[in-house]
C-alpha positions in Angstrom: 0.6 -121.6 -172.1 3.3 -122.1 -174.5 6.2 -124.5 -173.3 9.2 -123.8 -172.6 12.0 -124.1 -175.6 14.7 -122.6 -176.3 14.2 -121.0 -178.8 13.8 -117.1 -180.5 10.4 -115.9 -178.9 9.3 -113.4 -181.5 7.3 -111.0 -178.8 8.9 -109.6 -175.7 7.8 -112.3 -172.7 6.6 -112.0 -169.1 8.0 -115.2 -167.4 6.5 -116.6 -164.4 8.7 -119.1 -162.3 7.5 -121.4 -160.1 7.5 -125.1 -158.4 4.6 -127.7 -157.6 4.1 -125.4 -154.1 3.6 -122.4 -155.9 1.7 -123.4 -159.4 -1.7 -121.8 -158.2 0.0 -118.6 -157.5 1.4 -119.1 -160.6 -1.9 -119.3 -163.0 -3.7 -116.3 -160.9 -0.1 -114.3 -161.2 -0.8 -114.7 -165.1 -4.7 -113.8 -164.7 -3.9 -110.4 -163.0 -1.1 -109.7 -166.1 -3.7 -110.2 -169.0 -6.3 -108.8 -166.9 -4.7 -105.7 -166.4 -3.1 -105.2 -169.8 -4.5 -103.1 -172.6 -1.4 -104.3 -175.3 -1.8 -108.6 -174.9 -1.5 -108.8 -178.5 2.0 -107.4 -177.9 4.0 -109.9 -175.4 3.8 -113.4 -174.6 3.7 -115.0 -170.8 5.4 -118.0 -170.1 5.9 -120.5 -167.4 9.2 -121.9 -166.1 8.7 -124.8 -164.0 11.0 -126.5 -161.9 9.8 -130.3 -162.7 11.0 -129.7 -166.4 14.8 -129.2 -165.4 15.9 -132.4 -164.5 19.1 -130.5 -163.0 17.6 -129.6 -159.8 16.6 -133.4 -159.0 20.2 -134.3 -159.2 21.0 -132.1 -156.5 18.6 -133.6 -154.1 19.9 -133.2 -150.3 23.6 -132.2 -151.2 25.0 -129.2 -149.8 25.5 -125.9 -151.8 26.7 -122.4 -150.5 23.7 -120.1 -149.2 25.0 -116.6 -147.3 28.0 -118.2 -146.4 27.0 -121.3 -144.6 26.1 -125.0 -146.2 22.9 -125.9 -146.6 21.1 -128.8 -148.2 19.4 -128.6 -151.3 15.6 -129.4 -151.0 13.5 -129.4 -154.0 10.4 -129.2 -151.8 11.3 -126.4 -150.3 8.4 -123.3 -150.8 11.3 -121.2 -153.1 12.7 -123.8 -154.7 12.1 -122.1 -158.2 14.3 -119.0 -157.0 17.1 -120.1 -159.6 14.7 -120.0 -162.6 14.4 -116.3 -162.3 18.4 -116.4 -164.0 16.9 -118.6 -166.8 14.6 -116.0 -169.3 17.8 -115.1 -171.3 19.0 -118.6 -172.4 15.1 -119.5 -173.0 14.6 -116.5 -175.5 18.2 -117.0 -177.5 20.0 -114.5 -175.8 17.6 -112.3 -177.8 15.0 -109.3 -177.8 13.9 -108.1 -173.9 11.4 -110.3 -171.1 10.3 -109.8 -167.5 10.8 -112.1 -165.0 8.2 -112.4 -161.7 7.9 -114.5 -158.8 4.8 -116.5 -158.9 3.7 -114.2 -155.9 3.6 -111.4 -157.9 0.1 -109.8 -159.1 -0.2 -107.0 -161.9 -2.5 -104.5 -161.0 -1.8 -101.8 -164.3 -0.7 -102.4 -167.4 3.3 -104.7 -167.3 3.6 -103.5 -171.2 4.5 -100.1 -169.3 7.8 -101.9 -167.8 8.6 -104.2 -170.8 8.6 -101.1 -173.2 10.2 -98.7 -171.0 13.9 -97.3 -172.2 16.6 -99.4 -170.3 18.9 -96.7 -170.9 21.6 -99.2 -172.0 21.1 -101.4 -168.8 21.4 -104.8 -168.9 19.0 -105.1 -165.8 16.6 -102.9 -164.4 14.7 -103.8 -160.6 14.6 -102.3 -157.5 16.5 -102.2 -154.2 15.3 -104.5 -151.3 14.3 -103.2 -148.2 15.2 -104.1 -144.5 18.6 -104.9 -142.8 19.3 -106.6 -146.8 19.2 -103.4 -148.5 20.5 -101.5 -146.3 23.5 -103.3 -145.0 24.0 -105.6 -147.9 23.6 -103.7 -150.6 20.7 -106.3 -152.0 18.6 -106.0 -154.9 15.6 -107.3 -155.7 15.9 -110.0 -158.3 11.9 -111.1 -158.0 10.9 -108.9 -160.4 13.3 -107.7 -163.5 13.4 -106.4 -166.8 16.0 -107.8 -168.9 18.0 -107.3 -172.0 18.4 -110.6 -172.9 21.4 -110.1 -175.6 23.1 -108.2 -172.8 23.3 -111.5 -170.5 24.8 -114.1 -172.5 27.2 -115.0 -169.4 23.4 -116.4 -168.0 23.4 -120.5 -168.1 21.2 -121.4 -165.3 22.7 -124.8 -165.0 26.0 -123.9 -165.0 24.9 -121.3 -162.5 23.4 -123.3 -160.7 26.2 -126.6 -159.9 29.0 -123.6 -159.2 26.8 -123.0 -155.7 27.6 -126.9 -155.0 31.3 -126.1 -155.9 31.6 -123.2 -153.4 32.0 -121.0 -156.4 29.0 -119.4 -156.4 27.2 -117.7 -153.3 22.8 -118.8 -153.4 22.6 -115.2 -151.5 24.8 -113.1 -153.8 23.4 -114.7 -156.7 20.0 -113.6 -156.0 21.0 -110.3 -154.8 22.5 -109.7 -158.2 26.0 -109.4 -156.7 27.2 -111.4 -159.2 26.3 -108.9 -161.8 28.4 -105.6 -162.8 26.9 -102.7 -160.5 27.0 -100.5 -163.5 25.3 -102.7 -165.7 21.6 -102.3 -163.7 19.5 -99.5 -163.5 17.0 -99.0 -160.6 12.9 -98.9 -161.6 10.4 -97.5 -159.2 9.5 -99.5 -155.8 5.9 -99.8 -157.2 6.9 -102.6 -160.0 7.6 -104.7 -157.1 5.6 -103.0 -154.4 6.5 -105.6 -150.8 3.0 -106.1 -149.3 1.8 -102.8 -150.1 -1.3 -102.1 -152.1 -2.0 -98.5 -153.2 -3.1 -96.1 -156.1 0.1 -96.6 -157.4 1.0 -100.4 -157.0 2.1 -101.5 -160.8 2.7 -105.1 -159.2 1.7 -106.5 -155.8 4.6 -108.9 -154.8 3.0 -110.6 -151.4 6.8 -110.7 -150.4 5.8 -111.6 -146.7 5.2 -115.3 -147.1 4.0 -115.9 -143.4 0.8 -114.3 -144.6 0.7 -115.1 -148.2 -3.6 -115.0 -148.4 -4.0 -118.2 -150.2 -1.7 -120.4 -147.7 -3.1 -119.2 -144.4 -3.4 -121.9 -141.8 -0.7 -124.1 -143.1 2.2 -124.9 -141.6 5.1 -122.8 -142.5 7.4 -124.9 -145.2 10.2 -121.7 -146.5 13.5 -122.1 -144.9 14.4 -119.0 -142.6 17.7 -116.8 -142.0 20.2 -118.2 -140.4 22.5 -115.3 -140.6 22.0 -112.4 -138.4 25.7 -110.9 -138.1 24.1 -107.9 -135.7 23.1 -110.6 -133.4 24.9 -113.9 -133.9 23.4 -115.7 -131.1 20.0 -115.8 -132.8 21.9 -117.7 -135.6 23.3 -120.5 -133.0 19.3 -120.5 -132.1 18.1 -121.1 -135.7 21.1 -123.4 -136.8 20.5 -125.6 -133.9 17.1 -125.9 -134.4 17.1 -127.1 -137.7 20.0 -130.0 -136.9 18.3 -130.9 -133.9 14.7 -131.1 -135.0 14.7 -130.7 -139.1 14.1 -128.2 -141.7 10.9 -126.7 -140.5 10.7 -127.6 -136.8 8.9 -124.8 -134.7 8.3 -122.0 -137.5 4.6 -121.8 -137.2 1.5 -121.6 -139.3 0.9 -119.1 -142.0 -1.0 -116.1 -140.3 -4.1 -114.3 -142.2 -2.7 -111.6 -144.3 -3.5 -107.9 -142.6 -4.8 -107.0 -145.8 -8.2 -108.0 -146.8 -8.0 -105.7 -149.9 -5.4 -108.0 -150.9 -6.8 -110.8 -149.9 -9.8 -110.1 -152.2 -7.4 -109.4 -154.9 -6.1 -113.0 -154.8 -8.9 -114.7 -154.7 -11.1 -112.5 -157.0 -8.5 -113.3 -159.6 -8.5 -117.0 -158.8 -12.7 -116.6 -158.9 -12.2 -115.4 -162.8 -9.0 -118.3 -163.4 -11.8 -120.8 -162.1 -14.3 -119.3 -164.4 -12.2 -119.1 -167.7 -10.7 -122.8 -166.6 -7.7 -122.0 -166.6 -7.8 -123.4 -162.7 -9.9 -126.3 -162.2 -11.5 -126.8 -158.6 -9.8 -130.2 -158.8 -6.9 -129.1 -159.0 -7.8 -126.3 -156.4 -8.4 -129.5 -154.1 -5.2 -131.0 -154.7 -3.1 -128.5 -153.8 -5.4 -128.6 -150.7 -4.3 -131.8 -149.9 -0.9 -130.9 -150.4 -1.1 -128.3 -148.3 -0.2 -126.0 -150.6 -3.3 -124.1 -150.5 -5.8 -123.1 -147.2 -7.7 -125.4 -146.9 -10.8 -122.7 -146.2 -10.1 -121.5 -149.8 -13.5 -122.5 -151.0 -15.6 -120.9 -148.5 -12.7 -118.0 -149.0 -13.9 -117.7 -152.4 -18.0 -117.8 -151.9 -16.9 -114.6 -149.9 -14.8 -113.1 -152.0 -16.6 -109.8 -153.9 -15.9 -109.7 -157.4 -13.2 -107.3 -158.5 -14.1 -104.2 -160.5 -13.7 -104.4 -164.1 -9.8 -103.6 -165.1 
């Protein structure tokens, strides 16, 4: 895995965010790009990871502007990494083109199809969210995008980032892409970030429903919910209070099995071949267990898991 510098990548680069929750999604979220590619020869993967951007830590607990309302920065939180996704551009020297992904994300064709598609001049290309988000809020779907990196120079993370802490900058607009020029993105096909669907023609898989996430079923739930609902404000009262009366995570749950089991296989399948090439380690596979970052069934998840068919 090559670090992170910033520097002129000389291929165009698939970046994969992530924190210390998320790593082993992460490394099988790089498996499924190279296993599914035909052109590796002709683009790079990379990991951003929150622990080398000393940045976040100084943030630690202090209030930044999320949809509106103050909330406290948590660097433990399941998303943590969400900022990162901003970062490709600055990495790459403002130079030649890279994909960005959530470490949720899972390739299932060939991503050299999206980074050498024409952008038609776009600085951007993603798709639309779905749900009362879309709809209503006109929010786009920043988890997976291909960008034009010399197209983005206004991009510095950092910066980016403090301005939320200033009550300049919006966590919820940001990430929506409201921020960016409408005119400036162009709108790819739902299936390069296909939400929890998994068909003939799923490019990527994003496992966008994280209370059934296949490799963290069991656990108790550790994402921070809504707390904006302006078609029903009352349930907001009900979440806000909750979380100042009784913490963060107080009464969310458990992670539910995924309804799935095709892509549930897919997961751990791919983890079964990171394992095998050791790009995973079964240590490391137990400490995210004991972290509770990972099931803690996932070994005998994985003595059951068929292996996939040959890419």
């Amino acid at each position: 895995m090559r670090a992170i510098k910033k520097e002129l990548f000389m291929k165009p680069c698939v970046f994969i965010h992530t924190n210390h929750k998320q790593i082993v999604g992460a490394h099988v979220a790089e498996r499924a790009l190279r296993r599914y590619s035909k052109h590796n020869d002709k683009f790079d993967v990379s990991f951003i990871q929150l622990k080398d951007h000393s940045f976040f830590n100084d943030r630690e607990g202090q209030l930044y502007l999320r949809d509106g309302m103050q909330r406290p920065w948590l660097n433990n939180d399941l998303q943590s990494f969400t900022p990162l996704r901003f970062m490709p551009p600055e990495i790459m020297g403002y130079e030649g083109r890279s994909v960005v992904i959530d470490p949720d994300i899972f390739a299932v064709s060939d991503i050299w199809e999206l980074l050498s598609r024409d952008m038609q001049g776009k600085a951007i290309m993603c798709r639309a969210r779905t749900g009362t988000k879309g709809k209503f809020d006109r929010c786009l779907a920043s988890s997976v995008m291909l960008l034009d990196n010399k197209r983005l120079r206004h991009w510095n993370v950092e910066e980016n980032f403090n301005d939320m802490f200033e009550g300049k900058r919006d966590y919820m607009n940001w990430t929506c892409l409201k921020t960016e020029p409408r005119e400036s993105i162009g709108i790819f096909e739902s299936e390069w970030n296909d939400f929890d669907r998994l068909t003939p023609a799923t490019k990527l898989l994003h496992t966008t429903k994280r209370k059934t996430q296949p490799w963290k079923t069991g656990l108790q739930i550790d994402h921070r919910p809504r707390e904006k609902f302006p078609y029903f404000p009352p349930l907001a009262w009900v979440m806000k209070a909750r979380r100042k009366l009784f913490g963060e995570y107080a009464f969310l749950g458990h992670y539910k099995p995924h309804p799935d089991p095709n892509q549930q296989n897919l997961f751990f399948g791919l983890l079964r071949e990171c394992i095998d090439e050791g790009t995973v380690s079964e240590e490391m596979i137990r400490e995210q267990m004991n972290q509770n970052n990972v099931r803690h069934d996932a070994f005998e998840v994985l003595d059951h898991t068929p292996p996939l068919a040959p890419a």
